[in-house]
VOTOR-497034 format. One record per atom (N, C-alpha, C): residue number from 0; z, x, y; atom name; residue in one letter. Coordinates in steps of 0.2 Angstrom, whole numbers, plus 5000, padded with zeros to 4 digits. Atoms other than C-alpha are relative to their C-alpha. Layout:
REM residues N
+-----+------+------+------+------+------+
! seq !    z !    x !    y ! atom ! type !
+-----+------+------+------+------+------+
! NUM !    Z !    X !    Y !   CA !    A !
...
+-----+------+------+------+------+------+
This chain:
REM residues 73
+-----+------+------+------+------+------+
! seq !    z !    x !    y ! atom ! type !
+-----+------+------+------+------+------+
!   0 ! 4998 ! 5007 ! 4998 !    N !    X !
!   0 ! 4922 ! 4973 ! 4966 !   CA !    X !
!   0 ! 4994 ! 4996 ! 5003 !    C !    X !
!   1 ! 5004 ! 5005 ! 4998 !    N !    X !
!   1 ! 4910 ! 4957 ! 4969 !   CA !    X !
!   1 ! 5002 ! 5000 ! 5008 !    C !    X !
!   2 ! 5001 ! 5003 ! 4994 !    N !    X !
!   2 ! 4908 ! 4952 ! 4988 !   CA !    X !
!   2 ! 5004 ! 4995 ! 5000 !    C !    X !
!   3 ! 4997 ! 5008 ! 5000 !    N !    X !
!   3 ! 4915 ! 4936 ! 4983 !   CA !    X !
!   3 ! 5004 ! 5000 ! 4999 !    C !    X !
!   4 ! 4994 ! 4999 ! 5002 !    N !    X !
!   4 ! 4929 ! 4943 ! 4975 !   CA !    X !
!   4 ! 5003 ! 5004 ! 5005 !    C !    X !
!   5 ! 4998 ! 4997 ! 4995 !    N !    X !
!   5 ! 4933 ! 4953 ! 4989 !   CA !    X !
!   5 ! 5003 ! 4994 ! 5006 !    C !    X !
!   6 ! 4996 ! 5005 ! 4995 !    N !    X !
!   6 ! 4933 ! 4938 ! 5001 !   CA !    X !
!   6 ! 5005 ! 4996 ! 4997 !    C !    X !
!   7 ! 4994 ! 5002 ! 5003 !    N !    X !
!   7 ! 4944 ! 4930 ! 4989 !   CA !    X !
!   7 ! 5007 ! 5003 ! 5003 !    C !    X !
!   8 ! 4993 ! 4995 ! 4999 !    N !    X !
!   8 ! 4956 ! 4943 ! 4990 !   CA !    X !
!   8 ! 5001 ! 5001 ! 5008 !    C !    X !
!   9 ! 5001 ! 4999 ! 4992 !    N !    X !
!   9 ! 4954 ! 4945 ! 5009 !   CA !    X !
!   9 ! 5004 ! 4993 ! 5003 !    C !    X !
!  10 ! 4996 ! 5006 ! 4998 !    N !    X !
!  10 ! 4958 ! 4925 ! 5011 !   CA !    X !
!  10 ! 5008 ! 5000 ! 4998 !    C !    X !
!  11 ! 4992 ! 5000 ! 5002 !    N !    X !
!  11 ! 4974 ! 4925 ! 5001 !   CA !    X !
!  11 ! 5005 ! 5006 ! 5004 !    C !    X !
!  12 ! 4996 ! 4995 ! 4998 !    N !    X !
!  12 ! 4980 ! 4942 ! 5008 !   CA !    X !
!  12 ! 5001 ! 4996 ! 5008 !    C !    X !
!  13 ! 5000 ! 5005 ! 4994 !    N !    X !
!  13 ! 4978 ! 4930 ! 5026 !   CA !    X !
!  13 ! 5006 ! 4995 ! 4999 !    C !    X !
!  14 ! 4996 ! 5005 ! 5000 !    N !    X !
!  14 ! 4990 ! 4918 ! 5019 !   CA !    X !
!  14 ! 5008 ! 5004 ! 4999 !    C !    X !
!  15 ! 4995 ! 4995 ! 5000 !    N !    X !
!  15 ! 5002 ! 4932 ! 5018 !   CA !    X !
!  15 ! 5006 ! 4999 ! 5007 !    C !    X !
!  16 ! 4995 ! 4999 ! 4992 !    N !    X !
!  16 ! 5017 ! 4933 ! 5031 !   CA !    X !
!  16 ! 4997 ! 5008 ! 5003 !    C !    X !
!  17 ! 4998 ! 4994 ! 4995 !    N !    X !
!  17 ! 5017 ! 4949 ! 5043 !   CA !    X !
!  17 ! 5000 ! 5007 ! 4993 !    C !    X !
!  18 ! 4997 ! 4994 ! 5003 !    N !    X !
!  18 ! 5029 ! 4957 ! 5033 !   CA !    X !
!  18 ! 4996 ! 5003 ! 4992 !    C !    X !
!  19 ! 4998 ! 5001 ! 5010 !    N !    X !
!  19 ! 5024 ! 4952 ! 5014 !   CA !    X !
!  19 ! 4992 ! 5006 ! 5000 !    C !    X !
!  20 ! 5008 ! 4998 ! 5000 !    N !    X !
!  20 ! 5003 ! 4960 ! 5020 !   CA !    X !
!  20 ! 5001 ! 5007 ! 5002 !    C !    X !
!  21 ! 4998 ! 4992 ! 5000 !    N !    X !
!  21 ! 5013 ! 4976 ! 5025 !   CA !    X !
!  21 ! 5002 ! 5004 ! 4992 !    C !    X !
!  22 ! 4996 ! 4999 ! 5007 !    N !    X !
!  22 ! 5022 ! 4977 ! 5009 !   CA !    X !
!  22 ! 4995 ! 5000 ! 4995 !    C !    X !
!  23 ! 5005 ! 5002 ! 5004 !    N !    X !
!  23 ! 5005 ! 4973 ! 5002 !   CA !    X !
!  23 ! 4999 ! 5008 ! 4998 !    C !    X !
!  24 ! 5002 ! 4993 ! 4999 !    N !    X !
!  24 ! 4997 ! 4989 ! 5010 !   CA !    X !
!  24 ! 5000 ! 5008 ! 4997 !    C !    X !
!  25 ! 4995 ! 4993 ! 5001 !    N !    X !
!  25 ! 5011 ! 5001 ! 5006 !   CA !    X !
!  25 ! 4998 ! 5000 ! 4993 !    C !    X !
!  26 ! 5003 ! 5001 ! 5007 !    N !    X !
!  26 ! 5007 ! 4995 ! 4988 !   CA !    X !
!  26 ! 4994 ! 5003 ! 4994 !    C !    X !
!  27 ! 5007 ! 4999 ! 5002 !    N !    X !
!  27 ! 4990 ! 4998 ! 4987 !   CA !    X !
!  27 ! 5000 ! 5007 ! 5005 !    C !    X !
!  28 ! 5001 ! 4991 ! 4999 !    N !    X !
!  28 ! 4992 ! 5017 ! 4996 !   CA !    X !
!  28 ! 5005 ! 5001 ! 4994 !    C !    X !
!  29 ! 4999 ! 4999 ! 5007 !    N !    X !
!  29 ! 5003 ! 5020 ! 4981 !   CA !    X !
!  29 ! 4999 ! 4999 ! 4995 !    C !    X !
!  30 ! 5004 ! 5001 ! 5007 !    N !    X !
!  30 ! 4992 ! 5012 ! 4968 !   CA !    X !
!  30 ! 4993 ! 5007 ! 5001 !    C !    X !
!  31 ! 5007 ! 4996 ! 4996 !    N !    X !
!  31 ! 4977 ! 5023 ! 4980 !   CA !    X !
!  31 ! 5001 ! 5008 ! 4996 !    C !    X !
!  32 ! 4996 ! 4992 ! 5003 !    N !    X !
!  32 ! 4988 ! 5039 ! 4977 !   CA !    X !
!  32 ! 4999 ! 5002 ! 4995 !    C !    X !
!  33 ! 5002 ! 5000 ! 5008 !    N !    X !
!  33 ! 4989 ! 5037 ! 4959 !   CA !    X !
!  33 ! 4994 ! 5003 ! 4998 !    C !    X !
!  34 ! 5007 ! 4999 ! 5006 !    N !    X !
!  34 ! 4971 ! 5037 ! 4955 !   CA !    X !
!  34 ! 4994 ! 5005 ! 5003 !    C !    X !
!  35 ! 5004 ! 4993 ! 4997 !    N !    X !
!  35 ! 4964 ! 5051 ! 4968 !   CA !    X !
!  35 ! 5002 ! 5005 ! 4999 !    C !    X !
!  36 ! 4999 ! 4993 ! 5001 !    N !    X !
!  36 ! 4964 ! 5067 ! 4965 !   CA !    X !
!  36 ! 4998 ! 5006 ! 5004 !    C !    X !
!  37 ! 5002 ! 4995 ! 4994 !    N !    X !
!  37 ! 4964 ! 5079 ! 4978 !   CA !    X !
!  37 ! 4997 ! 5006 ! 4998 !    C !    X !
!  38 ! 5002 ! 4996 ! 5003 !    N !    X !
!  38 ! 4952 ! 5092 ! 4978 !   CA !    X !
!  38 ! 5002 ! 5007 ! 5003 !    C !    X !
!  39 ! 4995 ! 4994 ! 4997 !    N !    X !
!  39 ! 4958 ! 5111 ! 4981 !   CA !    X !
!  39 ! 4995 ! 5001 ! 5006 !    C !    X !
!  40 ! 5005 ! 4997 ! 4992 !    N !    X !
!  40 ! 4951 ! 5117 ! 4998 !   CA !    X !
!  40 ! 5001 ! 5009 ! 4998 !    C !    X !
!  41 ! 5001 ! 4992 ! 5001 !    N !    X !
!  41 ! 4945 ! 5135 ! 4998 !   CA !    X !
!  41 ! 4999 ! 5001 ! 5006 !    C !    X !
!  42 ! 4998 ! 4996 ! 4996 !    N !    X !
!  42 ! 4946 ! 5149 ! 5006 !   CA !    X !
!  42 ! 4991 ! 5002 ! 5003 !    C !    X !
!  43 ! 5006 ! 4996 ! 4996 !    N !    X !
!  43 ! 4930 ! 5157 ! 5017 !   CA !    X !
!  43 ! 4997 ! 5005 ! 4995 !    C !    X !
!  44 ! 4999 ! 4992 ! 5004 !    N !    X !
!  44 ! 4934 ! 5174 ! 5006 !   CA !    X !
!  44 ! 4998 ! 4995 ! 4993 !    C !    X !
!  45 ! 5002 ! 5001 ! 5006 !    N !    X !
!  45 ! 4927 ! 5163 ! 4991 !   CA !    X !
!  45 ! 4990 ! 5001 ! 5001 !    C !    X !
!  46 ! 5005 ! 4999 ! 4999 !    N !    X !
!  46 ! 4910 ! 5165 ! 4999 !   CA !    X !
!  46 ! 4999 ! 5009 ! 4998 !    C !    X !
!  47 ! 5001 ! 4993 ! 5001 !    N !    X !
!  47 ! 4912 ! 5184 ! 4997 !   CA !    X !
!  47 ! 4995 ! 5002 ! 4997 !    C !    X !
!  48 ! 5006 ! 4999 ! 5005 !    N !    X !
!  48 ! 4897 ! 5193 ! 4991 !   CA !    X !
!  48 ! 4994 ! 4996 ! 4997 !    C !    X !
!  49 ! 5005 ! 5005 ! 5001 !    N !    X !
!  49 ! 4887 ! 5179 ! 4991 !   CA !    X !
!  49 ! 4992 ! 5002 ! 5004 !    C !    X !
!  50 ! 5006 ! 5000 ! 4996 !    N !    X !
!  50 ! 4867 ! 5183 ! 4995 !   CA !    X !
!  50 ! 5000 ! 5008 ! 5000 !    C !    X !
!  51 ! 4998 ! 4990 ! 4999 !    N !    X !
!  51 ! 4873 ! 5203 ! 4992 !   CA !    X !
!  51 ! 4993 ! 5004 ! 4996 !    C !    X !
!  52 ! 5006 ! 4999 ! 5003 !    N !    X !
!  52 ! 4855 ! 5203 ! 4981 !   CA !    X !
!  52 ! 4994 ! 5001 ! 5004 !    C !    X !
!  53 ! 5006 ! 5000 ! 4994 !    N !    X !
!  53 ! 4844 ! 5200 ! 4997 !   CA !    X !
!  53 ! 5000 ! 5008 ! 5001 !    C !    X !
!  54 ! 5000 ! 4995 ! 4993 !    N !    X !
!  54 ! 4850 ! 5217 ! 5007 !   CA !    X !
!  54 ! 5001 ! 5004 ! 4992 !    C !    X !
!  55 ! 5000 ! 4994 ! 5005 !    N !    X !
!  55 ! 4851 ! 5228 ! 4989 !   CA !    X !
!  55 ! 4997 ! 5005 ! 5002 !    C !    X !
!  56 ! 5007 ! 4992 ! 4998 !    N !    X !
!  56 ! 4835 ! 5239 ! 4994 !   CA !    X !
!  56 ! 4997 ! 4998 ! 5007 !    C !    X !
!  57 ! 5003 ! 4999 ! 4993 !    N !    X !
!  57 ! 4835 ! 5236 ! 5012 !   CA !    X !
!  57 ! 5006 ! 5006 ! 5004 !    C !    X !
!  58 ! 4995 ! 4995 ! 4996 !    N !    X !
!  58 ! 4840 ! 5250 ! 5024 !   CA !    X !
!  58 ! 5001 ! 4997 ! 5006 !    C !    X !
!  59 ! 4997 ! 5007 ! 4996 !    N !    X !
!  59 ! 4851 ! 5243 ! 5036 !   CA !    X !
!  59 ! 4998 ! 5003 ! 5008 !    C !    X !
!  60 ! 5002 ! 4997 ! 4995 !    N !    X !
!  60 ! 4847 ! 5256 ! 5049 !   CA !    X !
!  60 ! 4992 ! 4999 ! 5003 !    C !    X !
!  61 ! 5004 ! 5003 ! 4998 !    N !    X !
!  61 ! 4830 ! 5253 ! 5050 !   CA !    X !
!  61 ! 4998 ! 4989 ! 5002 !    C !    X !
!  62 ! 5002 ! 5007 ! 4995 !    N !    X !
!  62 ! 4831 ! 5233 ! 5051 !   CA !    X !
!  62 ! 5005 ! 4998 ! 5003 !    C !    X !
!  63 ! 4997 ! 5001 ! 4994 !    N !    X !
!  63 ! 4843 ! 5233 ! 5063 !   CA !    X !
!  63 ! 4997 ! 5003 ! 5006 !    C !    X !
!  64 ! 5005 ! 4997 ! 4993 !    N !    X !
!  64 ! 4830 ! 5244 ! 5073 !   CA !    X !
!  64 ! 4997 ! 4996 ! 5002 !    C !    X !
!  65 ! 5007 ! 5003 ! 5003 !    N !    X !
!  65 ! 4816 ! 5232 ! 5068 !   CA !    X !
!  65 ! 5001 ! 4994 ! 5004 !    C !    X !
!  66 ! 4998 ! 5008 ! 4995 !    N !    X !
!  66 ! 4825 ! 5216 ! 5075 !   CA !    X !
!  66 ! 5004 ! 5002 ! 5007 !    C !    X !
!  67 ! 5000 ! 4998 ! 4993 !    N !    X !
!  67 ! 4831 ! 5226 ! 5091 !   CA !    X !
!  67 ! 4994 ! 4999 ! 5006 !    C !    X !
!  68 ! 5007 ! 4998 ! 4998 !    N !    X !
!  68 ! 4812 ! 5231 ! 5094 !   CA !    X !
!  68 ! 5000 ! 4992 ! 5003 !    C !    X !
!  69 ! 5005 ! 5008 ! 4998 !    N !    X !
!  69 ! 4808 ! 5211 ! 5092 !   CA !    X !
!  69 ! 5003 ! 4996 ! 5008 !    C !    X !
!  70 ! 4996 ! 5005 ! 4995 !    N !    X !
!  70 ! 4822 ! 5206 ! 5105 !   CA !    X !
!  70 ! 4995 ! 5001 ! 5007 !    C !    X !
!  71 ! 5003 ! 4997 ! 4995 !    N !    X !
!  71 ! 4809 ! 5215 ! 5118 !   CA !    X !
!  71 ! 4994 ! 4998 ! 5003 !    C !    X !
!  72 ! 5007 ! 5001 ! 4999 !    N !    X !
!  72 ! 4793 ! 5206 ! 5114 !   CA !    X !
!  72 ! 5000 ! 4993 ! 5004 !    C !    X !
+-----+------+------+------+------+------+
């Protein structure tokens, strides 16, 4: 929507009473509703196994020595 087309709509919706600019609103969140589409939310547990190719051929014993060591320097 244009700028100018917006202030249009914006002046008329001014000439509205109270109630009729409520009744407008309710209107326009059920036109809103209609055309969104919510999107799913996920879970944490979708990240699972994610980045599992880094730590492949590392030994976990040794780098958790390795960054112990460093906490010292």
């Amino acid at each position: 929507m244009s700028t100018d087309a917006y202030r249009e709509a914006l002046s008329r919706v001014l000439l509205l009473t109270p109630d009729e600019q409520l009744q407008l609103l309710a209107d326009i969140v059920v036109m809103l509703r209609q055309q969104v589409t919510v999107e799913p939310q996920h879970s944490i547990m979708e990240l699972e196994g994610l980045g599992k190719e880094i730590w492949q051929d590392v030994d976990v014993e040794k780098y958790i020595d390795e960054e112990r060591n460093s906490w010292d320097k």
